[in-house]
N, C-alpha and C positions, 0 to 999 in steps of 0.2 A: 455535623456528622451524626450525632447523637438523634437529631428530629427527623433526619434522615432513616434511621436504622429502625424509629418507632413508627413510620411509617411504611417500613418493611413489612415489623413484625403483625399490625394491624391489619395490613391487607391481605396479607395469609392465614391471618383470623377470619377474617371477613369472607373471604372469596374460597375458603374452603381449600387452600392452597396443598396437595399431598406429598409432594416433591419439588428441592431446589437444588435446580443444575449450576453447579460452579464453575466457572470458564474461565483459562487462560493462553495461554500461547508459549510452547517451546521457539529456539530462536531463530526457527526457520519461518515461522509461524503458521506452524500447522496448530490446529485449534486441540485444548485436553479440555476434558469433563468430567468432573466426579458430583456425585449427587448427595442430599443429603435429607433427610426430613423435617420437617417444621420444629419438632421439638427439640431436633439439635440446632436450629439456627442462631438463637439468643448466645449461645456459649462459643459458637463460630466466630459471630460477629466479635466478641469481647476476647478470644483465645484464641484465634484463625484454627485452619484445618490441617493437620500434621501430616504430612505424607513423604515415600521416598522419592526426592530428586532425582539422584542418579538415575530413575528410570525414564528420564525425560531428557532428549536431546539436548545436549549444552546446558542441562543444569550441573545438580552437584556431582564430588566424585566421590566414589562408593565411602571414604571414609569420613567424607563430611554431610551424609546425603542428606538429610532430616531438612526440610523445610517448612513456611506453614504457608496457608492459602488465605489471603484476607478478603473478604466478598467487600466490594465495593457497594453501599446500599445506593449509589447515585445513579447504576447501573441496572436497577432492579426493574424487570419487567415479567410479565405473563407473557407464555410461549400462546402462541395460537392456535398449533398444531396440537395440541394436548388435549386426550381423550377427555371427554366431557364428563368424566367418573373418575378422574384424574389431574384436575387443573395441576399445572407446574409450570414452575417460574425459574429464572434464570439473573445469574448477576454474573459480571468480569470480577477477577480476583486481580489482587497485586501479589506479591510472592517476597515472602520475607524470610531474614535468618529466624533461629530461634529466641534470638533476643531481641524480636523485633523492628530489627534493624534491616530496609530492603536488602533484596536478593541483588547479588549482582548478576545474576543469569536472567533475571526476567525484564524480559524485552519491553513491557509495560511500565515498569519501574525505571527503565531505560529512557523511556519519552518521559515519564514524571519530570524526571532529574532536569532535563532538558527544556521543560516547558517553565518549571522553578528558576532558571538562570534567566527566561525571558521576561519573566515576571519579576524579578528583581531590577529588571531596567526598565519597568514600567510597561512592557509588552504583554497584549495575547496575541496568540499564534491563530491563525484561522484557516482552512485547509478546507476543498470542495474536489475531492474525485470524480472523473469520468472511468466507470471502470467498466472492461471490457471484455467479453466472454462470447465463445460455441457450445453451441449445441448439437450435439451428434447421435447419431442413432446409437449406438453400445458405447461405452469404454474399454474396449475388445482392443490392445496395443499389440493383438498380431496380426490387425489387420488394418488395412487404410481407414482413416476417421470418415464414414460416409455420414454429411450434413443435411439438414431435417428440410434445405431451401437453396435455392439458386437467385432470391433476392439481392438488393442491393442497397447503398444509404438511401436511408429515411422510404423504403420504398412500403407501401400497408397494399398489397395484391393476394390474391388466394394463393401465392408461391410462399408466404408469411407465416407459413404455420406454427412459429411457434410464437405469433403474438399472443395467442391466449396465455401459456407459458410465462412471457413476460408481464402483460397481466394482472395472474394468479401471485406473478413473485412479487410485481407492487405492491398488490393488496396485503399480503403478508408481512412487507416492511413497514407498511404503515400502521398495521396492529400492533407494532414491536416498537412504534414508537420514532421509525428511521423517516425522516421526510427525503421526499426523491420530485427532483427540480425534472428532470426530463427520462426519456425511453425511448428509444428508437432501434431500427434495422441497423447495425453499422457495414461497411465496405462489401463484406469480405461477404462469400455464402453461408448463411447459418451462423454468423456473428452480431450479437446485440451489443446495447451499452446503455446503462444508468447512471445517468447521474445525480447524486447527490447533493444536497443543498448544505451549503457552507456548516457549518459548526467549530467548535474552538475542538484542535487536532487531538487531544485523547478519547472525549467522544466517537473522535471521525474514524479514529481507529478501531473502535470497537465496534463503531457500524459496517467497515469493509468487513472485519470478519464476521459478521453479523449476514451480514449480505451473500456472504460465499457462501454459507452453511444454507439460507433459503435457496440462492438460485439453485444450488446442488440438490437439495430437496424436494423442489416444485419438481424440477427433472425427474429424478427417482420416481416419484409419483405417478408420473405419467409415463415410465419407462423408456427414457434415453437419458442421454449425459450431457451433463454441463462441465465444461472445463473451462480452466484461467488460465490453461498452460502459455505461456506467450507466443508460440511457433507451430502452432500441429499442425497447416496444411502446407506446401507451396506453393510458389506463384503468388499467394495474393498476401495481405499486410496480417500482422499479427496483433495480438492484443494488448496494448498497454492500459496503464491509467494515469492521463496527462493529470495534472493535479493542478490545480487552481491556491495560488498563495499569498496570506496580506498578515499586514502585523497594524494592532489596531492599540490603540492605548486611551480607555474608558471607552468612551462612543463615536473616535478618531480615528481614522483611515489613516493611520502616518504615511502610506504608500502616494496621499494624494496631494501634487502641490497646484491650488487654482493661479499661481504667478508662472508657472512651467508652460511652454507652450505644449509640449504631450501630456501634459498635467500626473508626471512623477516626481516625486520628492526626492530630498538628495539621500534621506534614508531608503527608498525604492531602489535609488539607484548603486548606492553599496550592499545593498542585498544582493540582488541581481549579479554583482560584479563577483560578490561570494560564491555564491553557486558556481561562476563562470570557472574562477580558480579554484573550486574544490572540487569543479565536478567528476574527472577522470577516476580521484582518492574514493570518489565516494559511492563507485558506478557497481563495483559488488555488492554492494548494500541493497541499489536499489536497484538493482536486474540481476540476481542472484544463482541462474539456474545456468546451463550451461546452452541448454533452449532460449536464454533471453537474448543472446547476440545472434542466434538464427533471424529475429525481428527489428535488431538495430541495423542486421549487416543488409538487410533488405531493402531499405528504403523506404519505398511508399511513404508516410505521414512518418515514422519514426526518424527519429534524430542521429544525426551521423561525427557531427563535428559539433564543438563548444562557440557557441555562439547567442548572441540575442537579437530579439526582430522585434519590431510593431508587426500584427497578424501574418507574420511568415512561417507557412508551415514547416518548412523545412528546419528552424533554429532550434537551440534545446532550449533556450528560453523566449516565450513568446509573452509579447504586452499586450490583451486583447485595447478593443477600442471597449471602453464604458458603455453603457447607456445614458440615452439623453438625460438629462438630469439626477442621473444615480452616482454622484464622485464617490459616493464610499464604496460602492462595487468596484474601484481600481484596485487591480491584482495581478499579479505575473502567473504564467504557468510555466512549469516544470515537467515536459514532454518524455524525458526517457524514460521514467519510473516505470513498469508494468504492475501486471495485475497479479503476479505470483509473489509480487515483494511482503516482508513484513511489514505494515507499516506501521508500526511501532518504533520499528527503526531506523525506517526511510524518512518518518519525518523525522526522527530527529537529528540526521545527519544533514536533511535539509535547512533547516530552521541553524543550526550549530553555524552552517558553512555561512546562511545570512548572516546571522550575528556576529559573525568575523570579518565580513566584509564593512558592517557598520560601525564597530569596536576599530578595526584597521582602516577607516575611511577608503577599500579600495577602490580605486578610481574606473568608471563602467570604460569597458573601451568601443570601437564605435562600432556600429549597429550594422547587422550584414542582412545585406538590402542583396536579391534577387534570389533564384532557385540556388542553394550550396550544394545539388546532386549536380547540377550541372556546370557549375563553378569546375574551374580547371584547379588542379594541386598546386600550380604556379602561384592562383591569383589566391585561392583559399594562404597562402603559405605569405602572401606580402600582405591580405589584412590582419595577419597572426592569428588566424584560426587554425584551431589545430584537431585531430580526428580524438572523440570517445574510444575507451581500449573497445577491440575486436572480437574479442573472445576473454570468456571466463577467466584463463590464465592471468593475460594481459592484465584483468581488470584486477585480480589479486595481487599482483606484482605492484600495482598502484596504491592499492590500500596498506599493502603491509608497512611501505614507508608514509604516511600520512598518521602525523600529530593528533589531527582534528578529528580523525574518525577515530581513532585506539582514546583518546581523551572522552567523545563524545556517548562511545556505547561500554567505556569501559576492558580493562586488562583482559576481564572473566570475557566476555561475549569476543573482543575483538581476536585472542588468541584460539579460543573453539572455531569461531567461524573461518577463519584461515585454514586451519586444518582438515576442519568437516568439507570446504569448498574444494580444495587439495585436494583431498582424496575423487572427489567426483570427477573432478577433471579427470585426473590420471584412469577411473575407470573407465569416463569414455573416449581416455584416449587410447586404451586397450579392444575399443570394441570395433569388430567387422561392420560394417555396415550396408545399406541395401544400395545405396549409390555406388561403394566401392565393388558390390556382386554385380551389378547391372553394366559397370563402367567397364572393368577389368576380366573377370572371368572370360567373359567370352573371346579373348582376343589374346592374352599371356599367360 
């Protein structure tokens, strides 16, 4: 840490550095920023930065609000966008009490914790997003989302236009340090998707947010909008971000066994079987808006029922095939997740629900082989597959009894978020809406 921070302070010597933006995440994970100058950084680093909680979603309450901000120097990068009479650099914070002691509100600190339990059994966690996003002409929400193309997967035509868009935003993630495995058109009209190349999951985290604030940017830039909301249009599929996942111990694929004829290991396969029984406890976590089951209840590629597959799109957990000679690329994906999730704390209720399947040896149950939208309720019901909650509600109702999730983020974070998510419900379960004017007016 220490070689780490003097290569901070060195480079903002060097590079003429005029400003340092600190970054962290409330627990919805909207992204905060406070800035600071070069000559206070040294005291930063050794004292963090003292600021009020309480004015940050689901941190403190007004009479314990004082927190500090620790700049992580492993996270330390130059912004690219920054005026050339202005270089400034940027680090993720962790968020502590005053005694030094993590915050229990910071969703960052939250994966720490969590990544520290897997490392105490010899694991790192490894994590590769596909994340998913529109581009729209305004962010104007009183009016219809009008989309920049009428493209479609992987299609590059003059209908494409906002591949430059996409890009501009490559080139910017790879200034920043983010390496990016692929880019493409996805499904939908004026839906992209990037994806990211593996890293160990607190990194990856800081790269989605990292990622949102560029695609949002490049946008701006050029005047339209980028959103991650899961649901804006209908008719066609929404945006998730299937998440690619392996646990690795030194230079070991423990997900891979070459004696297995699918070549999973029986660690793979009580992971796998974790997720399968924690998934419904754990589905507010990670589809958290009340727009995220507008994109499960739909269909298309999204995941409907707890199930796993060898490449079936339809399962929430899917076992890609490897590449030919690459066995440490064996990995499962985790298909509900969307792209509005924290994921600070999606993976760590991910990785939590693994390591309980491997801790409790749970047993995989068997693999559901065909389309599960077109599976009857009868036959879905005798292979004991059973439906993801439906809505917002439902999915709260699931986590508020679940051990593993109130354990894994915590009293502080798990009782705010119930409440915070409460309340949304109930306000849109108050609201008129344009299907209910278009349906009913005209006729009662």
């Amino acid at each position: 840490m220490e070689r780490q921070q003097e290569y901070v302070l060195r480079t903002v010597e060097e590079r003429g550095v005029r400003l340092i933006r600190l970054w962290f995440t409330d627990v919805l994970g909207q992204l905060k920023s406070v800035a600071i100058s070069p000559a206070e950084l040294d005291a930063v680093f050794d004292e963090g930065l003292q600021f009020d909680g309480s004015s940050i979603d689901g941190f403190s309450r007004v009479q314990e609000s004082d927190v500090l901000a620790r700049p992580d120097p492993g996270s330390f990068e130059l912004l690219p966008w920054a005026r050339d009479d202005e270089p400034t650099a940027l680090m993720f914070c962790d968020i502590e009490n005053l005694d030094g002691s993590p915050f229990a509100g910071d969703p960052r600190q939250v994966l720490r914790r969590n990544l520290k339990k897997a490392q105490d059994k010899g694991f790192t966690f490894f994590t590769a997003p596909e994340v998913e996003f529109f581009y729209f002409a305004d962010g104007d929400p009183s009016k219809e989302p009008q989309p920049l193309d009428r493209a479609s997967y992987f299609d590059l035509t003059t209908a494409d236009v906002a591949s430059d868009l996409r890009r501009r935003t490559l080139h910017m993630l790879e200034a920043l340090g983010i390496p990016v495995e692929y880019s493409f058109h996805e499904d939908s009209p004026s839906q992209h998707e990037i994806d990211l190349q593996y890293s160990e999951a607190l990194s990856m985290a800081d790269n989605i947010m990292t990622l949102r604030l560029v695609v949002r940017k490049i946008a701006l830039d050029a005047g339209v909008w980028a959103t991650f909301m899961p649901k804006p249009l209908n008719g066609v599929q929404g945006s998730g971000m299937h998440t690619h996942l392996s646990l690795f111990r030194g230079e070991q694929n423990v997900f891979y066994d070459p004696d297995d004829e699918s070549g999973l290991s029986a660690t793979a396969r009580s992971f796998i079987a974790g997720l399968l029984v924690h998934a419904c406890e754990m589905t507010a976590i990670t589809n958290q808006l009340v727009n995220s089951y507008k994109r499960l209840n739909e269909g298309y590629e999204a995941p409907q029922y707890v199930s796993w597959a060898r490449n079936n799109q339809s399962a929430l957990v899917r076992v890609p095939v490897p590449k030919r000679g690459k066995v440490a690329s064996t990995r499962i994906e985790y298909r509900a997740i969307d792209s509005a999730t924290n994921p600070y704390l999606a993976y760590s209720v991910l990785l939590a629900a693994g390591l309980k399947g491997i801790e409790e040896g749970y047993p995989l149950p068997l693999e559901a082989k065909g389309n599960l939208f077109e599976m009857s309720a009868a036959a879905r019901s005798d292979l004991g597959i059973r439906p993801l909650p439906d809505s917002l509600d439902n999915a709260l109702v699931e986590m508020e009894r679940s051990e593993l999730v109130r354990e894994t983020v915590g009293e502080h974070i798990f009782e705010w978020f119930l409440r915070n998510r409460r309340a949304e419900w109930r306000e849109y379960q108050r609201q008129v809406t344009p299907f209910e004017l278009k349906r009913y007016l005209p006729i009662w």
